[in-house]
N, C-alpha and C positions, 0 to 999 in steps of 0.2 A: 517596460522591458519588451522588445518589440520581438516577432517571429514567434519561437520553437522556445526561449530560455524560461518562458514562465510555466510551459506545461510541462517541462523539465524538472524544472525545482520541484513543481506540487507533486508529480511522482516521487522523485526524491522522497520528499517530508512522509508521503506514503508508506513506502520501502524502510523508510526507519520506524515509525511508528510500528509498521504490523511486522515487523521482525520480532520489537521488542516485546509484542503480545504473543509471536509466536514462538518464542521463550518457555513463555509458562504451557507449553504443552509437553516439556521435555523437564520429568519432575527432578530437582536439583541434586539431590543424594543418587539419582541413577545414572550421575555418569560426572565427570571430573569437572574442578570451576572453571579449567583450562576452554573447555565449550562457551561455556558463556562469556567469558573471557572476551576470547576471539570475536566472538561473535554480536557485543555490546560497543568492542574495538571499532568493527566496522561499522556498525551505523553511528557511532559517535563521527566518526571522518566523513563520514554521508551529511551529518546536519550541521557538523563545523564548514563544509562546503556549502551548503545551502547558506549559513549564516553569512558569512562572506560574501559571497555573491549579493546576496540581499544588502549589507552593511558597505559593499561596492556602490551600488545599484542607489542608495540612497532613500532606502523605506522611509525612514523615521519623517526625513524633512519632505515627503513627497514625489521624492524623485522618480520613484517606482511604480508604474500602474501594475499591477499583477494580475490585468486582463482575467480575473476571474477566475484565473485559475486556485490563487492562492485568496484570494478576498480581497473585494474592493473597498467595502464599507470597515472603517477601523482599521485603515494600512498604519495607522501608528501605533496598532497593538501586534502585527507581526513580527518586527524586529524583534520586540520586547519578548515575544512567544517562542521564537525560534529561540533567542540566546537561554532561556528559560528551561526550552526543552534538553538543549544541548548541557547544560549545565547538570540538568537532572542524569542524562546519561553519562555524564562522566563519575558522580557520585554512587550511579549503581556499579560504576564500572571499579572504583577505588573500593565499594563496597564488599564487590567478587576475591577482592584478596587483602581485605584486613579484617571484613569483619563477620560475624556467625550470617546463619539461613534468614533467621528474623530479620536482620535489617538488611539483608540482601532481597528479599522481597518486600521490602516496607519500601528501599529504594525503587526497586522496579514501580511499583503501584504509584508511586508519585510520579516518576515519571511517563507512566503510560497514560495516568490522567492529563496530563501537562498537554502530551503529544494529541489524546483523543479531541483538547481543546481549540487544537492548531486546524487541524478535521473540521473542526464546527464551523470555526474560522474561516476557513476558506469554504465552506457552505451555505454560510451565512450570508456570506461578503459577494457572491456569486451575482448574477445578473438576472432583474426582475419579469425576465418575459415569459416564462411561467407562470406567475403568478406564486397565493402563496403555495403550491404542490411544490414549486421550485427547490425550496432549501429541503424536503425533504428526502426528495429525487439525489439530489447532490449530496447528502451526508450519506445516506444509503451508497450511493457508487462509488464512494471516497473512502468508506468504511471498507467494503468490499474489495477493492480495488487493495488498499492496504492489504487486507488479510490476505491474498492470491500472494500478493511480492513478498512479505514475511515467509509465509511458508514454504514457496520455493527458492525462497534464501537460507534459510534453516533448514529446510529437508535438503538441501544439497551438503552444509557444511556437516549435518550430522553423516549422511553416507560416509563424507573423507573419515569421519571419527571412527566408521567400523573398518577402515581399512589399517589403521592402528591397532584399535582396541577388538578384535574381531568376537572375545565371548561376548561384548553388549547383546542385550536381551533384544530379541526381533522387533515386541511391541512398543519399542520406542518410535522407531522409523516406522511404523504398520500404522500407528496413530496420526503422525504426522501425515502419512502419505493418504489416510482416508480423509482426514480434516480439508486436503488438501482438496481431497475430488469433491465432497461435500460445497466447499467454498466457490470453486470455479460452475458448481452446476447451476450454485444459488446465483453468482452472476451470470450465465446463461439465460437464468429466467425472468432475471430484475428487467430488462428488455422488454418482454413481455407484460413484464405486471405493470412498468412504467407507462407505455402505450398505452394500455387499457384505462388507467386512471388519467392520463389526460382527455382519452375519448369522453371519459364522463364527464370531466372538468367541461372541456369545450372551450368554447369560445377563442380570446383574445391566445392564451397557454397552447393550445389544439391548431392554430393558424403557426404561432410563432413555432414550434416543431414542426411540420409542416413545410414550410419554410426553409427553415434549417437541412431538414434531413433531404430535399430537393435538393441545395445549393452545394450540399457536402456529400453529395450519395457513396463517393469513391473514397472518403476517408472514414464514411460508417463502415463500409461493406470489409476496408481493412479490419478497422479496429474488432466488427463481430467477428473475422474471418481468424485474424491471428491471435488476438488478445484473448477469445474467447474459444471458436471454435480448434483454435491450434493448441491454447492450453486446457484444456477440455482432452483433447485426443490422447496424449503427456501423462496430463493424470490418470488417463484410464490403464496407460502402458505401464507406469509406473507400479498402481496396482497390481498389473499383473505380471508384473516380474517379482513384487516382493511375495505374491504366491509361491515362485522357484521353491524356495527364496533365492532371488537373485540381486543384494543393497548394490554391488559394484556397478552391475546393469540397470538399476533406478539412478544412483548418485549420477551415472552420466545423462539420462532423460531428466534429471533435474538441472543440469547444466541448460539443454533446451531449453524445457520451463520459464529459468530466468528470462531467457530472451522474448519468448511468446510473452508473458507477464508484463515485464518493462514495455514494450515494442505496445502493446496493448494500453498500456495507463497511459504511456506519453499520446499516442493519440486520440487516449477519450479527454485526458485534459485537454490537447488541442480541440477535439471539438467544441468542449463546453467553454472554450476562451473565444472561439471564429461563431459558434452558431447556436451557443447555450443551449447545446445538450448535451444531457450528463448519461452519457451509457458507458 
């Protein structure tokens, strides 16, 4: 799949996965199933789109190269992983309205494992010029990268819910919105720590980055610029308006958010698919 559509998708897969981790930071008895609801809805349509596409595309029989973004190595077990994962979200999602707390979180955990597989997946399946630091770099950025777009998918839909429901308790949103700055600082610094450990690595991994980050300097300096330093900025605003407290003035700086996040992951997977690096 040739261009923009593969670093697209791996976002995608992202965006669903760490939504549905960032689920569990919003406890279930403290607020209606009507939230999760919603909010299981939408990344089910996110990974039935991803499916599709993929199922278009021709995973199974080869058709697909996923440029790295999604995993090169075992392109016959992404099909099979997406429709996998996508299936577990629809039973967490049938789960949120027929059956008790227990098997509504016994659904989630199967399918957060399912999805953290897909992760692996396309970390594994990545391109070898790294070396072995390679897959650990990329499950790391892929992790993280999830967790940024979850939570400013959730911390936006929870705001809409205090404009309904406005007694909800503040440290609902207060949690979410610190987890939130917590996550984008820990990607801030992945940058840093990654650099460093290829310096020690050396060699063939320290050239091929090197390389990389030369030929692509203007779509690094985006991706730190907005994906990190723009959501970075976001989260700090956002905290400080729920100081006010002010959710209605957070809920719209998590509108931004989204955009700094996505705009952010679609082009660190473009980079790691043109120059295999995972920032």
């Amino acid at each position: 799949m040739p261009g923009i559509a593969a670093p697209v998708l791996a976002a995608l897969t992202q965006f669903a996965v760490g939504g549905l981790w960032a689920q569990t930071l919003v406890p279930l008895p403290a607020i209606g199933r009507g939230f999760f609801a919603t909010c299981s809805l939408v990344l089910l349509a996110v990974q039935v789109t991803v499916l599709w596409v993929l199922g278009a595309a021709g995973v199974a029989s080869g058709g697909l190269s996923p440029n790295h973004a999604l995993g090169a190595s075992g392109t016959a077990l992404l099909l099979p992983g997406a429709a996998a994962f996508a299936a577990a979200l629809l039973a967490h999602l049938l789960s949120l309205s027929l059956a008790g707390h227990r098997s509504v979180r016994l659904t989630r955990t199967i399918a957060l494992l399912i999805g953290v597989g897909l992760l692996v997946l396309g970390a594994w399946g990545g391109t070898s010029g790294l070396g072995p630091l390679g897959f650990a770099l990329r499950l790391v950025n892929g992790v993280l990268g999830a967790g940024i777009l979850g939570l400013a998918f959730v911390g936006m839909l929870l705001g809409h819910r205090y404009l309904n429901e406005p007694h909800l308790p503040l440290r609902l949103i207060d949690r979410l919105s610190r987890v939130f700055l917590w996550t984008v600082l820990a990607l801030a610094c992945y940058p840093v720590v990654a650099a460093g450990l290829l310096w020690l690595e050396g060699g063939v991994a320290l050239q091929s980055a090197l390389v990389g980050l030369k030929e692509h300097l203007l779509l690094v300096i985006l991706r730190l610029g907005v994906g990190v330093g723009g959501s970075l900025t976001v989260a700090l605003i956002i905290r400080d308006c729920l100081r006010l407290p002010n959710v209605q003035a957070a809920t719209g700086f998590y509108y931004v958010a989204m955009l700094t996040v996505f705009l952010g992951e679609v082009l660190g997977r473009f980079l790691l698919t043109l120059a295999s690096l995972p920032l």
